[in-house]
C-alpha positions in Angstrom: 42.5 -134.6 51.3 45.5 -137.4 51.9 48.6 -135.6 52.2 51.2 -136.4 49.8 54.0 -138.8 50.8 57.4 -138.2 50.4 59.6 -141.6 49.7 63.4 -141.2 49.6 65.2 -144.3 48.6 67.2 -146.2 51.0 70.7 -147.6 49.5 72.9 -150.1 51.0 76.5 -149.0 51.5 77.9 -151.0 49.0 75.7 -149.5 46.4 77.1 -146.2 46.7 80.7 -147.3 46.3 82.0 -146.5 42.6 82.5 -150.1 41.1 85.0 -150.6 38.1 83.0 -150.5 35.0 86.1 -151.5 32.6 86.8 -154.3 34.6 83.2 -155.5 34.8 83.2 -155.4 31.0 86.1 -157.2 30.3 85.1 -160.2 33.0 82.1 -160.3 30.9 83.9 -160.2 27.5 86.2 -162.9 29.2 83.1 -164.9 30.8 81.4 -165.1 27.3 84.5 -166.2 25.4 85.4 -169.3 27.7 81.1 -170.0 27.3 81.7 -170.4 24.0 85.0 -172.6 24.4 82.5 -174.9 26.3 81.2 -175.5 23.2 83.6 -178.1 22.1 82.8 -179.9 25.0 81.2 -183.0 25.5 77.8 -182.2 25.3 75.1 -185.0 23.1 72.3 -182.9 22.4 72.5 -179.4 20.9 70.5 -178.2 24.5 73.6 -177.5 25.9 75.4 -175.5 23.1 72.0 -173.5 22.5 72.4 -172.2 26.0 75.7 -171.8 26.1 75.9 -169.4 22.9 72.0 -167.4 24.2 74.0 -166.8 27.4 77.2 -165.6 26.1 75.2 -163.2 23.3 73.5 -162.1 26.6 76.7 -160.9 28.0 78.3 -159.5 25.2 74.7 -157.4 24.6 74.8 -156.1 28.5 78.0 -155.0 27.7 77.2 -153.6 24.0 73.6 -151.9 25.4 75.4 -150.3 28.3 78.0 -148.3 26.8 75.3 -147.4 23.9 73.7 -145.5 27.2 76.5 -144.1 29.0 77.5 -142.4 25.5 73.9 -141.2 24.8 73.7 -139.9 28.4 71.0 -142.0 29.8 73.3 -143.8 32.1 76.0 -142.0 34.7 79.8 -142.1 33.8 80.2 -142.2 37.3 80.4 -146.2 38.4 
């Protein structure tokens, strides 16, 4: 019979320093908001705008999904 393996996870030291969540969030907020002032650029096709608004929607919805799981409990307060 194989013997069973026992795998403990490495981390990187960085990723066991607490980051600041609230800050995160708002550069995201911020991030999004100034995407979507792009939008009154000058841009000839609608290509442009299309991505610019899908990848502002994607940050606000990081944002929006992870405090929906740090309230449930499925994600640590902790970082």
């Amino acid at each position: 019979m194989a013997a069973e393996e026992h795998h403990e996870e490495v981390y990187a030291p960085d990723q066991l320093k607490p980051g600041n969540r609230k800050r995160a969030q708002k550069g995201a907020i911020i991030s999004a908001a100034i995407m979507l002032l792009f939008f009154w650029g000058n841009q000839q096709g609608n290509t442009e705008k299309v991505w610019l608004v899908v990848i502002a929607i994607g940050l606000v919805a990081v944002v929006i999904g992870d405090i929906v799981l740090r309230r449930s409990g499925l994600r640590p307060n902790d970082q």
